[in-house]
C-alpha positions as CSV (number, residue, x, y, z in Angstrom):
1,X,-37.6,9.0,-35.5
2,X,-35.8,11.9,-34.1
3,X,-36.7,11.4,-30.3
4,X,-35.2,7.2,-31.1
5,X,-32.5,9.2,-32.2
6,X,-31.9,11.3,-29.5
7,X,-33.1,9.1,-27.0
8,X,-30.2,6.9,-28.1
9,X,-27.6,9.1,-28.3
10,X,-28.5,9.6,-24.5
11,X,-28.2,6.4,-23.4
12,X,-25.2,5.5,-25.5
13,X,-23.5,9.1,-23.7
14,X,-24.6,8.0,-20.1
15,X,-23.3,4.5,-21.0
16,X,-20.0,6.1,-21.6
17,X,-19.5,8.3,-18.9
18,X,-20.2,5.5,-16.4
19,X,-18.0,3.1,-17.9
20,X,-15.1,5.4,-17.6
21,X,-16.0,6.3,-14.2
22,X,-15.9,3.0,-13.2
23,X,-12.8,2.4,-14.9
24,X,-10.5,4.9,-13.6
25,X,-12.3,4.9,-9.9
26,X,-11.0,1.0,-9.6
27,X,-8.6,0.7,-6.9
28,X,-7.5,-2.8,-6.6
29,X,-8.1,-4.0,-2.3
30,X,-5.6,-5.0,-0.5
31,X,-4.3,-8.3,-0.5
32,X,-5.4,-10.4,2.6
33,X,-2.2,-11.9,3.9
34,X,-0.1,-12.1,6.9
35,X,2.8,-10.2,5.6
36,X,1.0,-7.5,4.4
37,X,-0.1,-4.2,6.7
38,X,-1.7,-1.3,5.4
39,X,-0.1,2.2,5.6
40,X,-3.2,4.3,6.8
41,X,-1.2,7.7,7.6
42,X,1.8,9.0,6.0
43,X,4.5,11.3,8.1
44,X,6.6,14.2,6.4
45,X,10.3,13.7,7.0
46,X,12.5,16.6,6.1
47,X,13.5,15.3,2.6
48,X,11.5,16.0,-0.1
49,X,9.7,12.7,-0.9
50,X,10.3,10.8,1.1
51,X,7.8,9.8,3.9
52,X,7.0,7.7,7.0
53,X,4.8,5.3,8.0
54,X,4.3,4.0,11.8
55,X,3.3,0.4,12.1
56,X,2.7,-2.7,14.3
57,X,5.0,-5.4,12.7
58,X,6.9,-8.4,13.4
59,X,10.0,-7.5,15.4
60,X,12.0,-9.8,12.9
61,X,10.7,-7.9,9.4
62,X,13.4,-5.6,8.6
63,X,12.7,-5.4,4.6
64,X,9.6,-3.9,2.5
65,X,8.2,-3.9,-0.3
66,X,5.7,-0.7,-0.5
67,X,2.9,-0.7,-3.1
68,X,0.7,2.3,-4.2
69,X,-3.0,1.6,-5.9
70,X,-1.7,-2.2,-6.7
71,X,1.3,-1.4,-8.1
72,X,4.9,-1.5,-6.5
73,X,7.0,1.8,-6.2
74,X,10.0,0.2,-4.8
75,X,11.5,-1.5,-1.8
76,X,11.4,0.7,1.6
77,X,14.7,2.9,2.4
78,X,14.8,1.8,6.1
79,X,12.6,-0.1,8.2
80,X,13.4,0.7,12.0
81,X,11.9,0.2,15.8
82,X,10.1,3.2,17.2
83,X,12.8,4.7,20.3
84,X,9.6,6.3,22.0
85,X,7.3,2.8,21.7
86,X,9.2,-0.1,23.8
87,X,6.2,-2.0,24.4
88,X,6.5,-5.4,22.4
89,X,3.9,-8.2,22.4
90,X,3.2,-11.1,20.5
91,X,6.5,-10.9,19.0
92,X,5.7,-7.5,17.5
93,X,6.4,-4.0,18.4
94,X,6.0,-0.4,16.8
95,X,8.4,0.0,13.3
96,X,9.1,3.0,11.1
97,X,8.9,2.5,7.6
98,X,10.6,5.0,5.0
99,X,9.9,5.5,1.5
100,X,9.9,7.6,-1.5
101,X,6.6,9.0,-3.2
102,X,4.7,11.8,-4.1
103,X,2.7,12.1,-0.6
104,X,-0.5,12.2,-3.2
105,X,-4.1,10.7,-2.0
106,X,-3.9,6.7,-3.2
107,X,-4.2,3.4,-1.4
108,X,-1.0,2.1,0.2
109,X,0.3,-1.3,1.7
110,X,3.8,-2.9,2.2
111,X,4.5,-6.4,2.2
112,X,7.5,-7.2,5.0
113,X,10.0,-9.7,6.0
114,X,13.2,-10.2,6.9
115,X,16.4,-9.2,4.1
116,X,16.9,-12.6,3.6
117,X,13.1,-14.0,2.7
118,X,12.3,-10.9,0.4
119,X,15.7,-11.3,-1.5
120,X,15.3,-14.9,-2.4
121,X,11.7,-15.9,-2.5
122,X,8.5,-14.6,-3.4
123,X,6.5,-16.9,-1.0
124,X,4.7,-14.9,2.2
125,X,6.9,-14.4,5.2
126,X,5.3,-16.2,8.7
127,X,4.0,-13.7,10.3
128,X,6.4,-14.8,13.1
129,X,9.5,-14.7,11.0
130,X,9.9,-18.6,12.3
């Protein structure tokens, strides 16, 4: 009776501890769209906060929308062409983005368009910006 016991208790524990693993290791994946690029590296800017990410976007997208682990922390404070990086093709070229967060570890993507398409719909940009 005591080893059932015991033997219980154990299972019941382990079944616990791997639930909450699994729980609070979930990180929701990135949505698979054509306005959406994924922010692999982050850049330091001088400010305290605020960070930058160098990406390969439509020429036209000059708004974002920046998400960390699935959940939005805010529109992007500028989006802006690289001056080093003139090389443009396929209607895209190098872009800055700048935004605010902590710098910590996590999962981040933006969604982009132009000021126009972000401000009055919630339908995906072309990736062309037709």
């Amino acid at each position: 009776m005591r080893r059932t016991v015991i033997a219980g208790s154990a299972v019941v524990l382990a079944y616990s501890a791997l639930a909450y693993y699994f729980k609070i290791s979930y990180v929701e994946d990135v949505p698979l769209r054509s306005d959406v690029a994924v922010i692999r590296q982050l850049i330091k800017t001088g400010t305290p906060g605020t960070y930058v990410a160098h990406l390969w976007l439509p020429i036209c997208a000059t708004k974002a929308t920046v998400y960390e682990n699935g959940v939005s922390i805010g529109e992007a404070n500028a989006v802006y062409d690289d001056p080093t990086r003139s090389l443009s093709l396929d209607s895209k070229r190098f872009k800055f983005v700048e935004f605010n967060t902590n710098g910590e570890l996590a999962r981040r993507w933006i969604i982009f368009g132009r000021s126009a398409d972000i401000a009055s719909s919630t339908q995906p940009t072309p990736p062309r910006c037709q």
